[in-house]
C-alpha positions in Angstrom: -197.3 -106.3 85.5 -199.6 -105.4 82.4 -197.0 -103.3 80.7 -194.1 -105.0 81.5 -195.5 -108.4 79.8 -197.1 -106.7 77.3 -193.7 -104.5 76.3 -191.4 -107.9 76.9 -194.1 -109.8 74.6 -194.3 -106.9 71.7 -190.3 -106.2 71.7 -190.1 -109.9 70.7 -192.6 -110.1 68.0 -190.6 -106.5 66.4 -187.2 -108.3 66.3 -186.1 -109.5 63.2 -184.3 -112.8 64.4 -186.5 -113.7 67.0 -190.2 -114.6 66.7 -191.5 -112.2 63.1 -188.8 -112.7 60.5 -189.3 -109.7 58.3 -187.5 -110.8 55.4 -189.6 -114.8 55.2 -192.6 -112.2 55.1 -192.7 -111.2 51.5 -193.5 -107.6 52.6 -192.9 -105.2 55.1 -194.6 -104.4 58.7 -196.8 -101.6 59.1 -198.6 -99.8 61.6 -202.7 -100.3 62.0 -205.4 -98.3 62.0 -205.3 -96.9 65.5 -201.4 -97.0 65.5 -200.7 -100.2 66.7 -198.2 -102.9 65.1 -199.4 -104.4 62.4 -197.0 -107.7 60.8 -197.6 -109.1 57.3 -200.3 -111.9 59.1 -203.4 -113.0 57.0 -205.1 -115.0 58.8 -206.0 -114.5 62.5 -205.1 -117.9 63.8 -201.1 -116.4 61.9 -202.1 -113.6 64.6 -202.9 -115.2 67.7 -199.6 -117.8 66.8 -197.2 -114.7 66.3 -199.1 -113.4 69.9 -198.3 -116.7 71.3 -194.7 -117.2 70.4 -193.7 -113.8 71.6 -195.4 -114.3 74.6 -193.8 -118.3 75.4 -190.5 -117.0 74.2 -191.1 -113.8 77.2 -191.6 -116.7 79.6 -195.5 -115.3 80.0 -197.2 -118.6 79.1 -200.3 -119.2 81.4 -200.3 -115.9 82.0 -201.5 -113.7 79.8 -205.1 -113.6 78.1 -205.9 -111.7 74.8 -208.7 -109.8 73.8 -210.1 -109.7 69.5 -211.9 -107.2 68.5 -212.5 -108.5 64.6 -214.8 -105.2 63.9 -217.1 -107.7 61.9 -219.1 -104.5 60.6 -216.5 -103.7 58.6 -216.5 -106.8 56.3 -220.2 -107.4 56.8 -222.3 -107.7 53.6 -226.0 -108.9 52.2 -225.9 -111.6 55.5 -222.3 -112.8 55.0 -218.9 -112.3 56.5 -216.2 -111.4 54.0 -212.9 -112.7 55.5 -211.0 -111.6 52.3 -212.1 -108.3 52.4 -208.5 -106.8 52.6 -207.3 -109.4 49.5 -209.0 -109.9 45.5 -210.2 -112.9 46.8 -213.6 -113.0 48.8 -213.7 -115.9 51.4 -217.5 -115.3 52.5 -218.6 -117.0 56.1 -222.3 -117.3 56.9 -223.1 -116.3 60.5 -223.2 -119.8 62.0 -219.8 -120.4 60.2 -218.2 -117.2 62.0 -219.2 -118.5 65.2 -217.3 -122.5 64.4 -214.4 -120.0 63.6 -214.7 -118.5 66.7 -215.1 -121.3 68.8 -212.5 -122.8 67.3 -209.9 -120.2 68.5 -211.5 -119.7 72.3 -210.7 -123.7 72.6 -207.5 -123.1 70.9 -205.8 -119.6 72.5 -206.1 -118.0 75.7 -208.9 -115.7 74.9 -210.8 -113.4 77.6 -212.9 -111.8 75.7 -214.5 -111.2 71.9 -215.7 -107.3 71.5 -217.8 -107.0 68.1 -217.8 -110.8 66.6 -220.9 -109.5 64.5 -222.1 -106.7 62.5 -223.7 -103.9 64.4 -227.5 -105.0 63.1 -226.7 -109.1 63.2 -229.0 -109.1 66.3 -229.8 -112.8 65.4 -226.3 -113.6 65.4 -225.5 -111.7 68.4 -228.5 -113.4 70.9 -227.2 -117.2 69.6 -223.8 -116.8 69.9 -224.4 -115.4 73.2 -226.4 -118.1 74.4 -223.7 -120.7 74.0 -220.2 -118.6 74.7 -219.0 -118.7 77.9 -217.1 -115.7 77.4 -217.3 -112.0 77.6 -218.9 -110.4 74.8 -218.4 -106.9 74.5 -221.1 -105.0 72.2 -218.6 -101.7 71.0 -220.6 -101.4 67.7 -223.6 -103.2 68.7 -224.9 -100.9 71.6 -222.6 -97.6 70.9 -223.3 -96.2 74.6 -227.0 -95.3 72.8 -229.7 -95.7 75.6 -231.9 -97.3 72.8 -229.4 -99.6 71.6 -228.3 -101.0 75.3 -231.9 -101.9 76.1 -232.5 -103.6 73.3 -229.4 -106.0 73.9 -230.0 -106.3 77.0 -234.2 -107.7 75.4 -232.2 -109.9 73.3 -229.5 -111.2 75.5 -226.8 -110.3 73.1 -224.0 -109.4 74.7 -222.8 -109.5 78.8 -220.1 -106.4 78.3 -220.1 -103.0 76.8 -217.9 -100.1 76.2 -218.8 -97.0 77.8 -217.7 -94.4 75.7 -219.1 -90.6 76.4 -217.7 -89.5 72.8 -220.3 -92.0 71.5 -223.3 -90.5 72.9 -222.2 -87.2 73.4 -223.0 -86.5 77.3 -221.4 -88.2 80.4 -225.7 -87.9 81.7 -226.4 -89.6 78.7 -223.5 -92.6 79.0 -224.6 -93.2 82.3 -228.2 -93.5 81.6 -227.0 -96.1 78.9 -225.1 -97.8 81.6 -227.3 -98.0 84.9 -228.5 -100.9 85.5 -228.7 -104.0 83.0 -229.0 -107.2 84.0 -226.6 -108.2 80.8 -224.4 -106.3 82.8 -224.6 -107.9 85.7 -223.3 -111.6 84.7 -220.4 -113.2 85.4 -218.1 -113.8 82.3 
């Protein structure tokens, strides 16, 4: 059911007259860095709207979750969050102020999960936000599959999720030694 919500939810947000009109965007659609669809948004509440729409207008409402992975390494600098980072204008966020933005949108959208909300060596971030989100918070950047890295999470209460990913660490041995067992791994979400 997956795919078919997910395909009847994306074919709506791709059709001109129906939820993303190309020509009120001022420029075109493109496709993102791993090759997914990409509209003209700036914002990500513009984001999760255009998600929402397309799923309502699907019928999907109620039913369907979504998952952010914001990649905050890669606008990370000197202690803030550059939210501009893709514009001329900066729009720097201080680490408590990232974590009002995202509380704001897991009150606001159906979210199930937020994977990298802070830079890969924000370890103070990491532990607070953890301590008050009720969510699952998946450490891709944060732990990636290193031994080392996991442990120290799991010290810190950071995160409760991970990616296991064997091209990270190099050996499946190795990702499973990363893997087996953590108690951050073992809450509920």
């Amino acid at each position: 059911m997956g795919l078919q919500v997910s395909s009847a939810a994306s074919s709506h947000v791709v059709r001109p007259n129906d939820v993303l009109k190309i020509s009120d965007c001022g420029t075109a659609s493109g496709i993102g860095d791993e090759g997914g669809f990409a509209p003209p948004i700036t914002t990500l509440e513009e984001g999760l709207d255009l998600l929402s729409e397309a799923v309502e207008k699907c019928g999907y409402t109620g039913l369907v979750k979504y998952a952010i992975d914001p990649a905050s390494s890669e606008f990370f600098k000197d202690g803030h969050y550059d939210l501009g980072f893709k514009t001329d204008t900066p729009c720097l966020k201080t680490p408590d102020e990232m974590m009002e933005l995202y509380n704001g949108i897991l009150d606001k959208y159906p979210i199930a999960l937020l994977e990298d909300p802070f830079a890969e060596d924000d370890w103070d971030s990491w532990t607070k936000f953890h301590s008050m989100c009720g969510y699952e918070l998946v450490g891709d950047d944060l732990l990636v599959t290193n031994i080392d890295r996991v442990k120290m999470a799991d010290e810190k209460k950071a995160c409760n999720a991970m990616l296991l990913k064997v091209n990270q660490i190099g050996t499946v041995s190795e990702a499973i030694q990363a893997y087996v067992p953590l108690p951050l791994l073992d809450e509920q979400c």
